[in-house]
N, C-alpha and C positions, 0 to 999 in steps of 0.2 A: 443105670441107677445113680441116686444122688450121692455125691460120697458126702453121706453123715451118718454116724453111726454109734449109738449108748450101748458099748458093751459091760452088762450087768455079771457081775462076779459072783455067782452066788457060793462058793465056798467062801469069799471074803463076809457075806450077812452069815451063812452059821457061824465063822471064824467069832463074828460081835456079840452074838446072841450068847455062844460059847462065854463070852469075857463077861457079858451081864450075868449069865449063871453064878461065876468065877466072884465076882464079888460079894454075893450074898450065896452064900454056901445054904442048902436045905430049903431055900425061897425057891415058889414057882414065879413066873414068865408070862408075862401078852405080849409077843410080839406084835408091835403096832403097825398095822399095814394099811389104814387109811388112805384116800388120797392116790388108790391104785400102788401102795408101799411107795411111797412116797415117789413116786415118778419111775419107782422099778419094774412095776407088772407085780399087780399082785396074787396073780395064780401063779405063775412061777418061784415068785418069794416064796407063797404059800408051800407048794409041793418042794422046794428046796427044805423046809422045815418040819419034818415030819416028828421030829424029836422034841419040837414047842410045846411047850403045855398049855400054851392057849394062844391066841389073837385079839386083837383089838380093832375095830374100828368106826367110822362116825355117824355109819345109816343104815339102815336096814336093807338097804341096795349091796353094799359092798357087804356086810353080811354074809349074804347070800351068793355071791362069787367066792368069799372063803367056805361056803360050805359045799358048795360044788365040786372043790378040791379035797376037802378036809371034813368027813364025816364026825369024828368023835372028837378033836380039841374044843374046848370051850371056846366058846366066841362072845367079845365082850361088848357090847354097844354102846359106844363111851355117850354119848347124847339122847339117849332112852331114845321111847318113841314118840314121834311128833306129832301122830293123831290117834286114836282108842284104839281105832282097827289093828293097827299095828303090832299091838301086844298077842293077839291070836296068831300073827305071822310071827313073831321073836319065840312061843311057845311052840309053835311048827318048827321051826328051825334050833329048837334046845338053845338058845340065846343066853347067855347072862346081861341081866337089863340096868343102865343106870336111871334110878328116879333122881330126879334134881330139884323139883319142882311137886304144890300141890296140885296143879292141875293133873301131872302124871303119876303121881298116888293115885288123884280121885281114880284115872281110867284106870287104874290097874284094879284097885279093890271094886270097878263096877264090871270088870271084863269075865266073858266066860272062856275058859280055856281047856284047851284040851290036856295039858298038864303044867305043875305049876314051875316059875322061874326062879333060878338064882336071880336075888334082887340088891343094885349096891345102891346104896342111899349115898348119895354124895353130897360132904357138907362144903360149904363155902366157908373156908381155914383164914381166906383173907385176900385170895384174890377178885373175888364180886366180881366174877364172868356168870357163873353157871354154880345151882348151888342150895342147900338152903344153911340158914344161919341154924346156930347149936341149939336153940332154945325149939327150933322148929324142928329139928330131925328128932329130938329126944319127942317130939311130940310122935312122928310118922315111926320111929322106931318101935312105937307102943300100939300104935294102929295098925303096922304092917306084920309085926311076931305074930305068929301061928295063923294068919291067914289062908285059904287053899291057895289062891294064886301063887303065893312065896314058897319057895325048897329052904334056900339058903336065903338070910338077910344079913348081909354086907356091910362094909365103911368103905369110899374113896374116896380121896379130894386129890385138887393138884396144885403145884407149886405156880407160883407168879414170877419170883424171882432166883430160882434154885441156879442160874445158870452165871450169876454173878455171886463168885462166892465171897463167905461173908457178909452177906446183904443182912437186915435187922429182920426183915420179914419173914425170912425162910425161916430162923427159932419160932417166931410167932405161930407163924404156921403148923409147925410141929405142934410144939402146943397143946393150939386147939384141936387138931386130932389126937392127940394122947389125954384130954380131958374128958372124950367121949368114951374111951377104954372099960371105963366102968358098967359101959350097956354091953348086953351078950350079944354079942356082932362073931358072925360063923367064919369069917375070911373079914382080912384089911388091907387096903393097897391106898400108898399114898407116892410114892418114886417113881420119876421120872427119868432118862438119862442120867441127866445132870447129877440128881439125887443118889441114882445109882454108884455113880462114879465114885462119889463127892462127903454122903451124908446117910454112913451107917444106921443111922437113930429112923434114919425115913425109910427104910426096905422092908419092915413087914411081910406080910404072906406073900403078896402079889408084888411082881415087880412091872413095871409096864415100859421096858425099852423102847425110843422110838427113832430119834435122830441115828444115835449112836448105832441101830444097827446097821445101818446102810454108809458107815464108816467115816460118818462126820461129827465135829464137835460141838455141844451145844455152849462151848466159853468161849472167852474172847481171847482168855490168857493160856490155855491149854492147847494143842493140836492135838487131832486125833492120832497123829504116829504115837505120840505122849504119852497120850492113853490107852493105848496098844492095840489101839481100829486099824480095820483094814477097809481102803474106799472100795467100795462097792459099784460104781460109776463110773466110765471112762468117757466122754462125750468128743467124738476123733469125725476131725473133717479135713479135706485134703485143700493145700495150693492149687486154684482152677484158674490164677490171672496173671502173670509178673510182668512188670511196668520198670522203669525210669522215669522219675520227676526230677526235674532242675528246681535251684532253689528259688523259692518263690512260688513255685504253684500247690496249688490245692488237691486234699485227698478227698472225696464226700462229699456226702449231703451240707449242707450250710458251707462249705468253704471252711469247716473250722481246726480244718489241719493243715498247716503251711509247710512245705518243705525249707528247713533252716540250714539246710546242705542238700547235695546232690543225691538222692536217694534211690532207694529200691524197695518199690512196693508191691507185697503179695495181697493176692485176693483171693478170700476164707469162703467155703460153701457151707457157710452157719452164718444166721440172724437172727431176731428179736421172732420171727415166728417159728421157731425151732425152739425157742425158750434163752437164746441167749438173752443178757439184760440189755437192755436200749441203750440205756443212761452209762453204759461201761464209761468212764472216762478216757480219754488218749491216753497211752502207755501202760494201760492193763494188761497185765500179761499171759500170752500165748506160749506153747512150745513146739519149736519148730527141729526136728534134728536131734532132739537132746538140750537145745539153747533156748532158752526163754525172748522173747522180739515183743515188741509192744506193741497194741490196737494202734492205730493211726485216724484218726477223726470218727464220726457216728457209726453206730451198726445201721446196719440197712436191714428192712425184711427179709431176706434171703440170703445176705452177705454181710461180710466185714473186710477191713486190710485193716497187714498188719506191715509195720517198719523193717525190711528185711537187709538195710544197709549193712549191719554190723555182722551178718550171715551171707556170704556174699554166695557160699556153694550151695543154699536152698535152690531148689529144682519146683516146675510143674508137678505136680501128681505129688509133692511130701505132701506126708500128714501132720496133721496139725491139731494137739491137742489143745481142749477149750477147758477140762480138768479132768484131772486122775489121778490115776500112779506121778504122776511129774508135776502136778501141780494140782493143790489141794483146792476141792469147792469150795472150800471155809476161805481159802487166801481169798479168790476173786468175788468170793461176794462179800468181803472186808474194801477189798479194791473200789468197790460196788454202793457199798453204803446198806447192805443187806444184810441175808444170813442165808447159810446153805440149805437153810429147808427151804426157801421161798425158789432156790434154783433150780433142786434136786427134783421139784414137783412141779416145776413151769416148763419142762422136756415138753415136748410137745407132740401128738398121735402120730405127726408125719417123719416124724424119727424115728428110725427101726431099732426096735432092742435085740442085739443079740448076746443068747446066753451062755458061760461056761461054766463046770462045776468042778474045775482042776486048778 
């Protein structure tokens, strides 16, 4: 078998999920597991959580994976549904559904269902993704109250820049969902992460963790040790090649790593189709031993090297962490030019997840 391997911690995600409780005390929870929990498995997240008070995620496909697992928490379908039919499967499936849009009112108020949905009107507070403007939900707020299709009619919006704190926009944002207060809305959820962490005023009923449970930070300036996350993610590949270069010759694809001394180079069983990043620069850093060694020229599809001059008792067969415990996802995708959700859900099918719960 290939030695690569995401060992996923799931006492380290309740550990998170625990801390999001932790800060808004009497608030319930979506853990957001989109995205397959973001590159964790998300029947496994899911069944690791039985204690959630709800889920989150982005389609009516994954939906339905968490309810395979998880018959009674609420499930929230952060992006409604994207064609009518849909709304007769989200009421099959006891869904909580976001309207964003009139088109997804219209379907909703012309659908027949077998019973009716918590419905969350999501306004657009000032990010202008997804959304409708104030003047337009006070209208669908007035349309949708005591409808058969609706149980509960809801408020959620999300932040644009909650993860840069001090940003102008994130007040704004607030704001305009504290201006809508005045309509009788059954549940409100506007926190994300960041929010969570960060910005009391924005926790409301619903809290919606996402990054943060899977034990990364969504700042630049904070690390999740900081924040008292535990990573969730160990992505561990072993030494498959040890080489000598004299100086002057080349590591890689393009020739773009030269040897500036006598070196010693290891060759990594992870590449860009495993979900490492392509673009890592030279001297991103690896751990090898306990020691940190730097990338050495391009990743390759299947492999990397990495500089093992300064380690000289690295051996064939060490393992080799790409991040975890020893080095944090959030460092190498700063390294990177990225951010940890873009790594944490680019793992790739042909890497095995294995899991423990101790």
């Amino acid at each position: 078998m290939r030695p690569l391997v995401a060992t996923i911690d799931l006492a380290a995600i309740r550990h998170n999920y625990a801390v999001a409780k932790r800060c808004a005390p009497g608030r319930e929870a979506f853990a957001v597991v989109k995205a397959n929990a973001y590159g964790h498995g998300v029947r496994e997240v899911v069944g690791s959580l039985p204690e959630a008070d709800g889920f989150a995620v982005a389609c009516l496909e994954e939906a339905a994976e968490v309810r395979r697992v998880n018959a009674e928490a609420r499930v929230l379908l952060l992006e409604g549904c994207f064609e009518p039919a849909e709304y007769h499967s989200a009421a099959q499936l006891a869904l909580d559904v976001v309207v964003q849009g009139a088109e997804q009112a219209e379907a909703l108020l012309a659908a027949q269902l077998p019973g009716p949905l918590n419905v969350w009107l999501k306004l657009d507070s000032g990010m202008h993704r997804l959304g409708f403007a104030a003047d337009q939900l006070r209208h669908w707020h007035a349309r949708l109250a005591g409808a058969t299709q609706v149980a509960e009619l809801n408020l959620l919006s999300h932040f644009a820049c909650a993860d840069e704190r001090g940003h102008p926009l994130t007040e704004q944002q607030v704001e305009a969902f504290l201006d809508l207060l005045d309509l009788d809305f059954d549940q409100r959820s506007l926190a994300n992460s960041a929010a969570i962490l960060t910005i009391p005023a924005a926790h409301m009923d619903w809290l919606r963790p996402g990054i943060m449970l899977y034990g990364a930070t969504p700042f630049v300036d904070l690390t999740a040790k900081e924040l008292g996350l535990r990573p969730a993610m160990c992505l561990t590949a072993q030494l498959i090649g040890l080489r000598d270069v004299a100086v002057g010759e080349s590591v890689g694809y393009g020739a773009c790593w030269v040897a500036q001394r006598p070196s010693r180079i290891g060759t990594v069983s992870c590449g860009y189709a495993d979900g490492y990043p392509r673009h890592a620069p030279s001297g991103t850093p690896l751990v090898v031993r306990g020691q940190r060694v730097p990338l050495a020229g391009r990743v390759s599809m299947d492999m990397l090297a990495v500089d093992l001059t300064d380690l000289p008792e690295a051996q064939l067969g060490d393992a080799v962490e790409l991040w975890g415990a020893q080095l944090p996802v959030d460092e190498l995708a700063q390294a990177c030019g990225t951010i940890g959700y873009e790594l944490l859900t680019k793992v790739t099918a042909r890497v095995p997840r294995r899991y423990r719960s101790f």
